[in-house]
C-alpha positions as CSV (number, residue, x, y, z in Angstrom):
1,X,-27.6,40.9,6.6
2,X,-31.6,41.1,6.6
3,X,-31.0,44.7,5.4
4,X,-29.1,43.9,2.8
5,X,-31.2,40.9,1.3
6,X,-34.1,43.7,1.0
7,X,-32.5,46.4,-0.6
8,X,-31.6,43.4,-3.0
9,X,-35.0,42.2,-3.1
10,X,-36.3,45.7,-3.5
11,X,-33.9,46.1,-6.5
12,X,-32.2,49.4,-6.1
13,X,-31.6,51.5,-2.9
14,X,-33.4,55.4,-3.7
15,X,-31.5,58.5,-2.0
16,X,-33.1,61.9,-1.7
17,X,-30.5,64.4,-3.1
18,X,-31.3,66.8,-0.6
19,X,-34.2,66.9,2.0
20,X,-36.3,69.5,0.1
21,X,-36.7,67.4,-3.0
22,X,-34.9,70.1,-5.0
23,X,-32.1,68.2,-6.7
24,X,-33.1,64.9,-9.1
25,X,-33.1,61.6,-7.4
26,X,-30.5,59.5,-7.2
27,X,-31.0,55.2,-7.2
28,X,-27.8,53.7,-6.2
29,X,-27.8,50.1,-8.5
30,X,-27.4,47.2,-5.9
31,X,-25.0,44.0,-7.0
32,X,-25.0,40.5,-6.3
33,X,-21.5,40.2,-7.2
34,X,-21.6,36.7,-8.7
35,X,-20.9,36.2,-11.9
36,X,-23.9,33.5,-11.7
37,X,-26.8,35.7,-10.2
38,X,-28.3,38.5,-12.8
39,X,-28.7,41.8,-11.5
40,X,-30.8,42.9,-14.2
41,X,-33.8,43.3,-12.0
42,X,-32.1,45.6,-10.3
43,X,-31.3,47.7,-13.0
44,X,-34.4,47.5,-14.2
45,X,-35.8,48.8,-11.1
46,X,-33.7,51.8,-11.5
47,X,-34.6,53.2,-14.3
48,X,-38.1,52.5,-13.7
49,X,-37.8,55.2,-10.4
50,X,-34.9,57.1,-11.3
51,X,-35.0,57.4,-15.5
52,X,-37.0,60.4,-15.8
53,X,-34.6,63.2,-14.7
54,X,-32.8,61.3,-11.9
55,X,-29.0,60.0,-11.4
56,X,-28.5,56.1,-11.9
57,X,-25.3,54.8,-10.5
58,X,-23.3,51.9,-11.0
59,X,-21.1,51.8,-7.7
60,X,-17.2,51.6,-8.2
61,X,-15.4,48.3,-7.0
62,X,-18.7,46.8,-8.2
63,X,-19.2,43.7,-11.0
64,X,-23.0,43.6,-12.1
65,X,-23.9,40.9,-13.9
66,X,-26.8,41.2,-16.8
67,X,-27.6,37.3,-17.0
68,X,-31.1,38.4,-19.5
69,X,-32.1,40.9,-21.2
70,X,-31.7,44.3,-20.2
71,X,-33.0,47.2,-21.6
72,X,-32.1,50.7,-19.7
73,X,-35.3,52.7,-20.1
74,X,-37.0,54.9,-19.4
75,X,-33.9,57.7,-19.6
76,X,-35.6,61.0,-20.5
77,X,-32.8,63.7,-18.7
78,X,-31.2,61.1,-16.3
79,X,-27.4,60.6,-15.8
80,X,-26.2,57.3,-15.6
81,X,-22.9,57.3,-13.8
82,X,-20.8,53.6,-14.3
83,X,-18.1,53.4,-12.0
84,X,-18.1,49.7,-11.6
85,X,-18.1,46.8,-14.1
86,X,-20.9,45.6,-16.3
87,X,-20.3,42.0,-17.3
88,X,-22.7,40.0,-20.0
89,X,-23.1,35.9,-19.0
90,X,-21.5,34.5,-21.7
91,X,-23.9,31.4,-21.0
92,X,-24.9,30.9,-24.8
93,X,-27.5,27.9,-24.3
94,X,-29.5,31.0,-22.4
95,X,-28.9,33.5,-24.8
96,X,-29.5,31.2,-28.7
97,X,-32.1,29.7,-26.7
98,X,-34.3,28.2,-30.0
99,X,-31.4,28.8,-32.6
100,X,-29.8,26.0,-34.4
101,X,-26.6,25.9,-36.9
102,X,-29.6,25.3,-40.1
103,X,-32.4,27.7,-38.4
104,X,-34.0,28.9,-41.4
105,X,-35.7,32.1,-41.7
106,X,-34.6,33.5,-38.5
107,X,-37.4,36.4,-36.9
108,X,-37.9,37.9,-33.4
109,X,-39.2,34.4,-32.2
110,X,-35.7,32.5,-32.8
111,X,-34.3,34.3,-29.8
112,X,-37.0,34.8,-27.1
113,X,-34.1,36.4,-24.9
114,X,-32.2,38.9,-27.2
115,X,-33.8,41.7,-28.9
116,X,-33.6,41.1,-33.1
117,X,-32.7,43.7,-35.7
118,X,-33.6,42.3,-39.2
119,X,-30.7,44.3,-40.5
120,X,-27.9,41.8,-40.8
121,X,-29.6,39.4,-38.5
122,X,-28.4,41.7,-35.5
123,X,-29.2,40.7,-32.1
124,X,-28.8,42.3,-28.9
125,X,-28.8,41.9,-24.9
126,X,-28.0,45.2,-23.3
127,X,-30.3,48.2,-25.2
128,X,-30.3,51.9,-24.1
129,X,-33.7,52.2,-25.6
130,X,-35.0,55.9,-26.8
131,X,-33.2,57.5,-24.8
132,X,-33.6,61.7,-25.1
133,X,-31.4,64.4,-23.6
134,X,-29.1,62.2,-21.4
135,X,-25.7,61.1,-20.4
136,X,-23.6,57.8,-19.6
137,X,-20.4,58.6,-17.7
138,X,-17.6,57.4,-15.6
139,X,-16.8,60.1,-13.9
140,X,-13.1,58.3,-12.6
141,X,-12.3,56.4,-16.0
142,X,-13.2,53.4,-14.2
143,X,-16.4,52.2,-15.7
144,X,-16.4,49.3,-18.0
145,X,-18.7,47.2,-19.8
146,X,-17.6,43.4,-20.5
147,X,-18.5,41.3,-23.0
148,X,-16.8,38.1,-22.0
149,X,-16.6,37.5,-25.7
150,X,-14.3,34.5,-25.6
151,X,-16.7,32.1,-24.9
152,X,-18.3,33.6,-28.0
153,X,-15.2,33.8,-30.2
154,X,-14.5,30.1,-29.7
155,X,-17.8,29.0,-30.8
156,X,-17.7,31.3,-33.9
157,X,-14.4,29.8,-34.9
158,X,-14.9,29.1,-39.1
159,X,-18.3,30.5,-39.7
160,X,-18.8,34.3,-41.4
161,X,-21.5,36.2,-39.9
162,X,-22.7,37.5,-43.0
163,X,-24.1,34.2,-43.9
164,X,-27.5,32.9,-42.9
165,X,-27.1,29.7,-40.8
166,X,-23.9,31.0,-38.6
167,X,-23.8,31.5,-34.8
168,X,-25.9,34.8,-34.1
169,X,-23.8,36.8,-31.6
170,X,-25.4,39.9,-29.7
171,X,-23.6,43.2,-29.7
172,X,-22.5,44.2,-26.8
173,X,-23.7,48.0,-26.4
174,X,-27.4,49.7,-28.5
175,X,-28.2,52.6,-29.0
176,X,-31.4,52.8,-30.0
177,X,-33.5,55.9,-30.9
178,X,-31.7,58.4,-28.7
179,X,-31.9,61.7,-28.9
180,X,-29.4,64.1,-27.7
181,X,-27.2,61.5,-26.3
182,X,-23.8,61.8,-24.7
183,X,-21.2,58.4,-23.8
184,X,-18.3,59.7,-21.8
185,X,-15.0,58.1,-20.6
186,X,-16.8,54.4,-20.6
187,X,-14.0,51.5,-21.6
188,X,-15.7,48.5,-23.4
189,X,-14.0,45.0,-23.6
190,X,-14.3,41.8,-25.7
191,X,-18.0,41.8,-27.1
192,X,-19.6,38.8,-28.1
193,X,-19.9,41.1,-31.7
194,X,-20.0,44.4,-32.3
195,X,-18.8,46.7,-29.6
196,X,-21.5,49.8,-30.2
197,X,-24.5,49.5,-32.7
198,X,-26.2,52.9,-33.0
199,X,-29.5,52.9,-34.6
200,X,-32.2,55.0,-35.5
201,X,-30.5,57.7,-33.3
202,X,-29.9,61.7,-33.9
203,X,-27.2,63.9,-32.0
204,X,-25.2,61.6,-30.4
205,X,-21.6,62.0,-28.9
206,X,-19.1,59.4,-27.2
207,X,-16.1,61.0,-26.5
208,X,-12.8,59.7,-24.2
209,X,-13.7,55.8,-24.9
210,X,-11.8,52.8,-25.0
211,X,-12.3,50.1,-26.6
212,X,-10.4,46.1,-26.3
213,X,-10.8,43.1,-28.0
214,X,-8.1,41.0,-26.9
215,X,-8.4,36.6,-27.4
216,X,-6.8,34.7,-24.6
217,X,-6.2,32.0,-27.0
218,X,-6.0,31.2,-31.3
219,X,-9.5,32.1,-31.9
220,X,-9.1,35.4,-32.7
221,X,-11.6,38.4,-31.8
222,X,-15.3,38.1,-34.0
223,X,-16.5,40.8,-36.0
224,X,-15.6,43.5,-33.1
225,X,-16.3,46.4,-34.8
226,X,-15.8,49.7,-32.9
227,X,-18.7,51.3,-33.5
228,X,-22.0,51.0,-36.3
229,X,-24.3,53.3,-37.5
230,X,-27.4,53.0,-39.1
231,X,-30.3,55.6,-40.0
232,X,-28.4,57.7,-37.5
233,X,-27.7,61.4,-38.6
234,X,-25.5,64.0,-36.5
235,X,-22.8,61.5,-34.8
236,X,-19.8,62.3,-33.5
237,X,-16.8,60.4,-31.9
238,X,-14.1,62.2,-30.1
239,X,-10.6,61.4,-28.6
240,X,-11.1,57.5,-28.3
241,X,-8.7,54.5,-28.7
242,X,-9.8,51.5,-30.0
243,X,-8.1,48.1,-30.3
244,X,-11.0,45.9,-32.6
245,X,-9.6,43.3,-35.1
246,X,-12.2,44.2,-37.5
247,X,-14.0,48.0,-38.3
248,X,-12.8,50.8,-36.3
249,X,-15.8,52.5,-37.2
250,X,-18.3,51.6,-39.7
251,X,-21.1,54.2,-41.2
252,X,-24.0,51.7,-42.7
253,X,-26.7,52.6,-44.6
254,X,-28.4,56.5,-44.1
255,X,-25.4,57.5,-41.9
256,X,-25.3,60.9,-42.5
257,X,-23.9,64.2,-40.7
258,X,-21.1,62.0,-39.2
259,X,-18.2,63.7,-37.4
260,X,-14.8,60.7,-36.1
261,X,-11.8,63.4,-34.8
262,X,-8.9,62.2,-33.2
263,X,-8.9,58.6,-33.0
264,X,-6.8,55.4,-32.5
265,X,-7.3,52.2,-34.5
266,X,-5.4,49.4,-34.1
267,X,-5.6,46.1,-35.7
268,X,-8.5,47.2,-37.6
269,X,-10.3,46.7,-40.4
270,X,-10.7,50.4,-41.0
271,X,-13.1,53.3,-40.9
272,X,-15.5,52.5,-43.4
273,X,-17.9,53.6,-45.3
274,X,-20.2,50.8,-45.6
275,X,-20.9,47.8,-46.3
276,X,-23.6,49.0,-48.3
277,X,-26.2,48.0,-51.1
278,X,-26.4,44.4,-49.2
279,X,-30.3,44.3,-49.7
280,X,-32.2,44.4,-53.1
281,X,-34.1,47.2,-54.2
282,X,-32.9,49.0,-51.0
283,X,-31.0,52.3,-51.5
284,X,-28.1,52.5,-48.7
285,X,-27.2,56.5,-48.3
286,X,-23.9,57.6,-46.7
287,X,-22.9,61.5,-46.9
288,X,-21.6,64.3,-44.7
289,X,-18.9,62.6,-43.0
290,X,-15.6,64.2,-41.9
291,X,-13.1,61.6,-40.4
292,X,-10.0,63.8,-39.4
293,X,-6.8,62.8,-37.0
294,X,-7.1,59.7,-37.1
295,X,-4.0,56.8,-36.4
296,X,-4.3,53.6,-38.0
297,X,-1.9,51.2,-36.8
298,X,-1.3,47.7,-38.3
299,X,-0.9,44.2,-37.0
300,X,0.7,43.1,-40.4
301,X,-1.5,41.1,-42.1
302,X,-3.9,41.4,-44.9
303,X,-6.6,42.2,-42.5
304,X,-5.7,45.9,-41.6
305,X,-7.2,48.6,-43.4
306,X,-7.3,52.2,-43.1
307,X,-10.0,54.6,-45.2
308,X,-12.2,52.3,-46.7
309,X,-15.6,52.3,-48.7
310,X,-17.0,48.6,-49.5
311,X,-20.0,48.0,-51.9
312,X,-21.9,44.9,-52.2
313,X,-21.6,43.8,-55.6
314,X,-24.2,40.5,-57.3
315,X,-28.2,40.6,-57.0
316,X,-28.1,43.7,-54.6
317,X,-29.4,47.2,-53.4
318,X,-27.9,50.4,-54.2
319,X,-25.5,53.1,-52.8
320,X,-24.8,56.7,-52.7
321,X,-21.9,58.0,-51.3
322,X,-21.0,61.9,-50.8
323,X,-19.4,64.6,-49.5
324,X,-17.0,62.3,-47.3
325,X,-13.7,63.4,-46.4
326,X,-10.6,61.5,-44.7
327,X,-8.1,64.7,-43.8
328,X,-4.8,64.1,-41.5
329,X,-4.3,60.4,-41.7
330,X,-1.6,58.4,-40.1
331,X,-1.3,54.8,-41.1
332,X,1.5,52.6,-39.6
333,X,2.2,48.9,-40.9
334,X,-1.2,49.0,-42.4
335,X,-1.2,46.1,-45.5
336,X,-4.2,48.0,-47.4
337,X,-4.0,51.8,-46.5
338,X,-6.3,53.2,-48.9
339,X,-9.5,51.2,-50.4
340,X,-12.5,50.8,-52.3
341,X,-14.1,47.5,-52.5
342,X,-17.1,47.0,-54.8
343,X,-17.1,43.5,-54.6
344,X,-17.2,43.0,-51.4
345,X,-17.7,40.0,-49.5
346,X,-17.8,37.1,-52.2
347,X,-16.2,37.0,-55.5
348,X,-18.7,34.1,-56.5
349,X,-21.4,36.6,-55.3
350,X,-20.4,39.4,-57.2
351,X,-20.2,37.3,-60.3
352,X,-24.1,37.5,-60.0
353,X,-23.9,41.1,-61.0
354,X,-22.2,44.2,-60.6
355,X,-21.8,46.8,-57.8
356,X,-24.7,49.6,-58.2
357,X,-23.4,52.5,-56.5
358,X,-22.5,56.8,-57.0
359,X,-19.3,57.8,-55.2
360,X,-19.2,61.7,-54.9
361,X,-17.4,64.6,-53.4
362,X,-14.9,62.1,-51.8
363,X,-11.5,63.2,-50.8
364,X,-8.2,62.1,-49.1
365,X,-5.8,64.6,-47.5
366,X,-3.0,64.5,-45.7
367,X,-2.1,60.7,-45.7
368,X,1.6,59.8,-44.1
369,X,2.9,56.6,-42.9
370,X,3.9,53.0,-44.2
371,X,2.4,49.9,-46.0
372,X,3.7,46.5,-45.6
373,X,3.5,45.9,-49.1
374,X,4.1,48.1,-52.1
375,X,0.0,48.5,-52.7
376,X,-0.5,51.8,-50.9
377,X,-4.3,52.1,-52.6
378,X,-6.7,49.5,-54.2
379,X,-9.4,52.0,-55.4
380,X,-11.5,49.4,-56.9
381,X,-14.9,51.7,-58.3
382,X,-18.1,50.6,-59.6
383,X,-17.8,49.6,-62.9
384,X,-20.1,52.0,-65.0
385,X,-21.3,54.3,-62.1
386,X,-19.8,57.6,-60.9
387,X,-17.0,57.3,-59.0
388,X,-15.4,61.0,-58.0
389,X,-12.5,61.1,-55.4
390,X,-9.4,62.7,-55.2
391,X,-6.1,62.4,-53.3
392,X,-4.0,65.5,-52.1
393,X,-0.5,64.7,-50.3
394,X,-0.8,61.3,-50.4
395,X,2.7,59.6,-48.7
396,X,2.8,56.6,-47.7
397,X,6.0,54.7,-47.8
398,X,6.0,50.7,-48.3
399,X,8.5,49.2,-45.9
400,X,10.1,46.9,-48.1
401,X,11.4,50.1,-49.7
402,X,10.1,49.5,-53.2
403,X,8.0,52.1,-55.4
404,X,4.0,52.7,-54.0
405,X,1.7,50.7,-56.2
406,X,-1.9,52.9,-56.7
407,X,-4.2,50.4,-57.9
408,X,-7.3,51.7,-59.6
409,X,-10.2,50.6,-61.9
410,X,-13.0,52.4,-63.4
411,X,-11.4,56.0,-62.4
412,X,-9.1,57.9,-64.2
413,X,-5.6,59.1,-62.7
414,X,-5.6,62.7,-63.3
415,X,-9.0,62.6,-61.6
416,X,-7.5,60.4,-58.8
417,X,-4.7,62.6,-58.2
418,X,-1.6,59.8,-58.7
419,X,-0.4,57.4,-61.2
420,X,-2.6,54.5,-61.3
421,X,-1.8,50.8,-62.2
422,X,-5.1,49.3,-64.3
423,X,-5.3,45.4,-64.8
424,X,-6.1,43.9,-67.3
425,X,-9.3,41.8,-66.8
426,X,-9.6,37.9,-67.9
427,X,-13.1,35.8,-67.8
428,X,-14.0,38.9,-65.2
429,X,-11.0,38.2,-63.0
430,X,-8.7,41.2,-62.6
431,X,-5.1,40.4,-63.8
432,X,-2.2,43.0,-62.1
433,X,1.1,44.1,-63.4
């Protein structure tokens, strides 16, 4: 017992690979395992003696518990092996500490025990900070990181994150400023947010992941998104299945050299491009990306997407979009297949001005499957801006056996590559045959 209480105390247990020093070293992460102590110390402590070219493990059969802030640095050539479970307190008195429902002007100093992102009033609890040349794995499939994001979900029931006022909810997995970064074989479950936000980052891979956001009651899952980039160049992600209830993935402003292969979405929102031009005077860039293989499977209602690009339209920034290519799509009981949305978010918004935004080089290949309605494709362009993308074996079949609709505005058919239906537009309200 006494033994055990100082390794605890200590924060993490240290074991020489071998006796000569050779190998890295290796800090085995000790656990409380209650759900009401943090072990954040102890990871802390880790890192601090084993981040800089050492082995960090999580042990397997093992719940930490991250009750503050956590930030896993320093990691410059370390392994992190997760075997065990890594569960954020959803104690949100703790965690919105100063925030109220009509905090104004929210900064850093509104949440004293998250870290903030200005950028969509992002705030986060567990931050793999600059990480450079190293790898997070679970070596037996068994390594899992929890959001306990129902707790969360309730709370958020009627409010839209997007607008200044509403429950802040912290992602449940940064990335920020790695450097040749690898994520392997890692499950993720019911985040608070987000699942991944990936920011200011360059040659990262996650590969074999899994992702679930699953509500144990009516309040359904909050803004999960799979995965968000942002000023983050050379991304990949490989061979993953993700069940989200909002973006599979979503490639925000200066995502570029962006690589999603082989993929499972389910009850998503999509793999986006965007939102973007959100902020005035700010210029939101998005090119390079190849999303290829991917399944998109539907839960039936208007909330599934499939390829999507969404614009910001109103008193806004700008965006340029190119050289993005969706290639060997399948999309299954999916109510809006194919889209682009430049008004998106608020009609009312939008009625403060239009989207600002290029869309070049953009194609869509190889696209089988159903619809639940007979609108296969809303692509919705800019009025007045370029707007350059083209289908190529487009088929997708809408199951109440009617003709596919392809809705379009502001982009010719024979330079869309199918018969378009235009509306006619009424007081700047679109009108549809």
């Amino acid at each position: 017992m006494l033994s055990t209480l100082l390794t605890l105390a200590l924060g993490v247990t240290a074991v020489l690979a071998s006796k000569g020093g050779s190998k890295p070293q290796t800090c085995i992460v000790p656990s409380h395992n209650n759900v009401n102590v943090s072990d954040a110390s102890a990871v802390h402590a880790a890192f601090k003696k084993c981040g800089k070219g050492g082995r960090i493990v999580f042990s397997e059969n093992t719940n930490y518990t991250l009750g503050e802030l956590t930030t896993m640095a320093p990691c410059i050539g370390c392994t992190v092996q997760l075997e065990g479970t890594i569960q954020l307190s959803d104690n949100l008195t703790y965690w919105l500490k100063n925030e109220t429902m009509n905090t104004p002007n929210i900064t850093a100093e509104t949440f004293p025990h998250l870290v903030y992102y200005p950028f969509q009033d992002t705030v986060a609890y567990l931050i793999l900070k600059d990480w450079s040349h190293s790898t997070l794995i679970s070596k037996t499939g068994k390594g899992l990181i929890d959001g306990l994001g129902q707790a969360w979900w309730d709370a958020a029931v009627g409010q839209q994150i997007l607008i200044p006022g509403t429950l802040r909810r912290p992602v449940l997995f940064t990335l920020d400023g790695a450097n040749n970064v690898t994520v392997d074989n890692v499950a993720m479950r019911n985040p608070a947010n987000w699942f991944n936000w990936v920011i200011d980052s360059k040659n990262v891979l996650y590969k074999n992941i899994r992702l679930s956001a699953l509500s144990a009651n009516k309040n359904p899952p909050a803004n999960a998104d799979g995965w968000d980039t942002y000023r983050t160049s050379h991304f990949e992600l490989r061979d993953s299945h993700v069940v989200s209830g909002d973006d599979c993935f979503a490639f925000k402003g200066n995502s570029t050299y962006v690589t999603i292969e082989n993929v499972y979405c389910q009850n998503s929102h999509g793999i986006s491009v965007g939102s973007l031009a959100q902020y005035p005077g700010v210029l939101d860039v998005v090119e390079h990306v190849k999303v290829k293989n991917i399944t998109f499977v539907g839960n039936g209602d208007s909330s599934s997407n499939g390829a999507r690009i969404k614009v910001w339209a109103g008193p806004v920034g700008s965006a340029h979009v190119n050289d993005v290519h969706y290639e060997d799509i399948s999309v299954v009981n999916v109510t809006n297949p194919l889209v682009v949305d430049s008004c998106y978010f608020s009609s009312a918004y939008c009625a403060t001005g239009k989207a600002v935004a290029s869309i070049t080089n953009v194609t869509v290949t190889n696209v089988t499957g159903t619809s639940t309605g007979k609108v296969v494709s809303s692509i919705i362009c800019p009025e007045g801006s370029t707007c350059d993308i083209k289908f190529k074996n487009v088929n997708i079949v809408p199951r109440t056996g009617v003709a596919p609709v392809y809705r379009c505005f502001s982009v010719k058919s024979e330079e869309l590559g199918v018969n378009c239906t235009y509306p006619t537009v009424v007081n700047g309200a679109f009108k549809w045959p």
